[in-house]
C-alpha positions in Angstrom: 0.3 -15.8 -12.5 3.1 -16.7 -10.0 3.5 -19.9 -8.7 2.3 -20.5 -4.9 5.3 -20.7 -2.1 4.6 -23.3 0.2 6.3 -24.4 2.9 5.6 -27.8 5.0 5.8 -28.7 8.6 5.2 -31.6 9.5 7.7 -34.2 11.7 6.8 -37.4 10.2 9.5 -37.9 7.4 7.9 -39.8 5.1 4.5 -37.7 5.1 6.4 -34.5 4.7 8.8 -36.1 1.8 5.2 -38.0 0.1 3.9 -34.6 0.9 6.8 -32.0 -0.9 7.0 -34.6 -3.9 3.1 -34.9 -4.6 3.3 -31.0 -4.3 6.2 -30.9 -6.3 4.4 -32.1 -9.3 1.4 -29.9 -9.6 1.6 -26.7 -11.7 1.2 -23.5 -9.9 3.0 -24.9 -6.2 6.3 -24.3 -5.2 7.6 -26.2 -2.2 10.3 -23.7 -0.8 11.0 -24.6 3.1 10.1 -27.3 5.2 10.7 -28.2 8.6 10.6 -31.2 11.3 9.2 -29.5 14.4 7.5 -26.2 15.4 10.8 -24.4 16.4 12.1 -25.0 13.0 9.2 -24.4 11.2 8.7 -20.6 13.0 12.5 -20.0 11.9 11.3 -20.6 8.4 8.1 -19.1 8.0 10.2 -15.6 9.5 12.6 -16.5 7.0 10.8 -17.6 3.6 7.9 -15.5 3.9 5.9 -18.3 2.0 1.9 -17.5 0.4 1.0 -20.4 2.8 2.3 -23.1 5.3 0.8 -26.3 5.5 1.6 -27.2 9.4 0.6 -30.6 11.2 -1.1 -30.1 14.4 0.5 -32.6 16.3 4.4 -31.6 16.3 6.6 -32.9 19.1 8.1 -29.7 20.5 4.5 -27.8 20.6 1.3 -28.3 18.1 0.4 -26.8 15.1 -2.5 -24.6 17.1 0.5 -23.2 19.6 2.3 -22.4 16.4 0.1 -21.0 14.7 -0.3 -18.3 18.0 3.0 -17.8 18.0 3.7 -17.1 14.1 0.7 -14.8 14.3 2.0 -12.7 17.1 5.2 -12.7 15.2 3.0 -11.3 12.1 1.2 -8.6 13.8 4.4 -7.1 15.9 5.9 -7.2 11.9 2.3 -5.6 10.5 2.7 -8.7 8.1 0.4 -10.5 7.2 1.3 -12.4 4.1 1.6 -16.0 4.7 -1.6 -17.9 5.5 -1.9 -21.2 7.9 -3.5 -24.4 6.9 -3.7 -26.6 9.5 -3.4 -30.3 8.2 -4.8 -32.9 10.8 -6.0 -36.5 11.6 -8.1 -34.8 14.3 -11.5 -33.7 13.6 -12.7 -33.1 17.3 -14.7 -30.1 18.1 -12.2 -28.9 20.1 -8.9 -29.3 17.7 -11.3 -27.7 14.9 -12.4 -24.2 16.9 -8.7 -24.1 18.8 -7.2 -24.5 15.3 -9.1 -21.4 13.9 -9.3 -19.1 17.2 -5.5 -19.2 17.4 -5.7 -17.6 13.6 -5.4 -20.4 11.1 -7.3 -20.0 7.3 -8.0 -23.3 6.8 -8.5 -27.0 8.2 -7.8 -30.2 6.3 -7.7 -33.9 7.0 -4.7 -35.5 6.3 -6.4 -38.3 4.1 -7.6 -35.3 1.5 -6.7 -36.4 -2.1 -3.5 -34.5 -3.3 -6.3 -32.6 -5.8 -8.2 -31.7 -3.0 -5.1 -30.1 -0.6 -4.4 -28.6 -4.1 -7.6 -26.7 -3.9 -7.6 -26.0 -0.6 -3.9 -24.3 -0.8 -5.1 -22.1 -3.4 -8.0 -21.1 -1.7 -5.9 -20.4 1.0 -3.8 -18.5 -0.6 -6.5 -16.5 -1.9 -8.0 -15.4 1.2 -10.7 -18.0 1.7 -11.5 -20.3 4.6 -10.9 -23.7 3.1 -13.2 -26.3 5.6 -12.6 -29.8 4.8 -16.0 -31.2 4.4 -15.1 -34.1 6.5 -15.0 -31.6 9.5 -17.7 -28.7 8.1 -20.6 -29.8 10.7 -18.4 -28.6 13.3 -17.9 -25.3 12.2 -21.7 -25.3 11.4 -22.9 -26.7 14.9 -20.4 -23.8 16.6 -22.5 -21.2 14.7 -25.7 -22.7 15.5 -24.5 -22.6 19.1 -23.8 -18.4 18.7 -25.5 -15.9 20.8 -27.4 -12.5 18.9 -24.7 -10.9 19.9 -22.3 -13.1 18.0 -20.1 -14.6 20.5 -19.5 -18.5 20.3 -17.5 -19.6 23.6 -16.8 -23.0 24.0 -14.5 -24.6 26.8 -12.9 -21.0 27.3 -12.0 -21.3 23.0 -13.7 -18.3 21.9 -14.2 -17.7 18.4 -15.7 -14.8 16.4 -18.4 -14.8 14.3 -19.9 -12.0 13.3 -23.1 -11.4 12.1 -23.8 -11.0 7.7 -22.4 -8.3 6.5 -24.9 -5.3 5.4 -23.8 -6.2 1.8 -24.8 -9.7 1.6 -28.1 -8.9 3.5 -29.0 -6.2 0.6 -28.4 -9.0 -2.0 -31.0 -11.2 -0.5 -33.4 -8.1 -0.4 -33.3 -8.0 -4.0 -32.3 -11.3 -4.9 -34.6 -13.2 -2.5 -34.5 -17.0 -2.9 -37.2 -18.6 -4.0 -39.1 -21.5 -1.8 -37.5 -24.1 -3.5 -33.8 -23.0 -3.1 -34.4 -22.4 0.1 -35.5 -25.8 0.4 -32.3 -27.0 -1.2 -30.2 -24.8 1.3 -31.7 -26.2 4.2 -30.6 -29.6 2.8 -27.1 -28.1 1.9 -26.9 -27.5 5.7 -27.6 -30.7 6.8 -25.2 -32.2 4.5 -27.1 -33.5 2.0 -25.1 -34.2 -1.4 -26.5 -32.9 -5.0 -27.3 -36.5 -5.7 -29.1 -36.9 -2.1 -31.0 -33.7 -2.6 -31.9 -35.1 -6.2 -33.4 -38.1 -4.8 -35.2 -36.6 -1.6 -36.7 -34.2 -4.0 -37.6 -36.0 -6.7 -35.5 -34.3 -9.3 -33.0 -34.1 -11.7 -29.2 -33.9 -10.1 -28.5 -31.2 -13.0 -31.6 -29.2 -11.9 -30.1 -29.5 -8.3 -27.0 -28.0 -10.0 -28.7 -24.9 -11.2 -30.2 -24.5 -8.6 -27.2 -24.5 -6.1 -25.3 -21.9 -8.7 -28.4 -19.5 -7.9 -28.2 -20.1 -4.6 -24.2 -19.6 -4.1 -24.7 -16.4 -6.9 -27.2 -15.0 -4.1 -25.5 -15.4 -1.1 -22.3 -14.2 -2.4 -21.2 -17.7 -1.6 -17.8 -19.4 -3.0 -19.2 -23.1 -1.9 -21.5 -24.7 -0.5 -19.9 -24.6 3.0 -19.7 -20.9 2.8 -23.7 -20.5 1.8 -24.6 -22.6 4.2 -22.4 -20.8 7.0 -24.3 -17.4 5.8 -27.2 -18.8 5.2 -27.2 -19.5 9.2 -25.8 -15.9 10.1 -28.6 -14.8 8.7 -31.3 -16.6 9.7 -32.7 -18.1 6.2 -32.2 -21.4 8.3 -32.6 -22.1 11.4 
């Protein structure tokens, strides 16, 4: 497998520096561009064509989220769509989080993530998934809650999409229903419980909690626990 092609923007020397180093030294990352500010960091991205750009959100000449519009406007007069966006932030406001992903970012990290953790989250990324920072997944949780039948979330004139399950996932839970006790366990997942927590508000075994959440993500077509408990709101197991 080919190594990952990253580039960094971020106009804080010594992050982006401890940032292309720590990178640096992981198998399967590449760190091929960076750049100090938003204007560089477009010129870039529409030169390098990297798998994904980690960009700060709060760049002097205009933020990460303003980016991130632009680059994607760039993409789609192109028709390409190769390089994904995550945003890396000290901001985990409501607002920064839904702005960041209406203007087309893939994921959303915290800037005090563990080096193994942005890891993960780049490859996700790169992959195609939605990589939520824990530290931040209420938010994206509470916005759902807040979404109309018809699937529209607005909030502060930031809209954001969600659509309802697919047809696929609902068939899976037709014939894979979850039994009363996962469902328990998902409700918990929701609220943020940990496996340990759940362990202990249960009264069992943190490995039984383990199985248990495998079934559940298995069912729900779910790569994490953030992503069950997102479709386990779209579709109504919880409420």
């Amino acid at each position: 497998m080919s190594d990952i092609n990253v580039v960094l923007i971020e106009d804080h020397d010594l992050t982006r520096i401890g940032l292309r180093t720590a990178l640096k030294q992981q198998t399967g990352i590449q760190v091929v561009g960076e750049a100090a500010n938003a204007s560089q960091g477009l010129k870039v991205l529409e030169g390098m064509h990297p798998d994904v750009a980690v960009v700060d959100i709060g760049l002097p000449d205009m933020d990460g989220i303003e980016l991130t519009q632009k680059f994607r406007q760039l993409q789609a007069e192109k028709e390409d769509e190769k390089t994904k966006i995550l945003i890396l932030t000290m901001h985990d406001s409501e607002d920064a989080v839904l702005a960041a992903f209406a203007a087309g970012a893939d994921s959303y990290c915290m800037k005090d993530v563990s080096i193994e953790r942005l890891v993960e989250a780049i490859k996700a990324t790169q992959a195609g998934s939605s990589w939520i920072d824990p530290a931040i997944a209420n938010v994206v949780l509470h916005q759902i809650r807040q979404v109309s039948p018809g699937g529209r979330a607005t909030h502060n004139a930031k809209t954001v999409e969600i659509g309802a399950m697919d047809a696929e996932f609902e068939q899976v839970l037709e014939s894979y229903p979850l039994t009363e006790r996962e469902l328990e366990i998902l409700e918990l997942i929701v609220s943020g419980y940990s496996n340990a927590a759940i362990a202990d508000k249960l009264y069992i075994t943190v490995g039984t909690v383990k199985t248990h959440v495998r079934n559940i993500l298995s069912k729900l077509c779910a790569e994490d626990r953030t992503q069950a408990a997102v479709r386990a709101l779209r579709s109504g197991l919880v409420a």
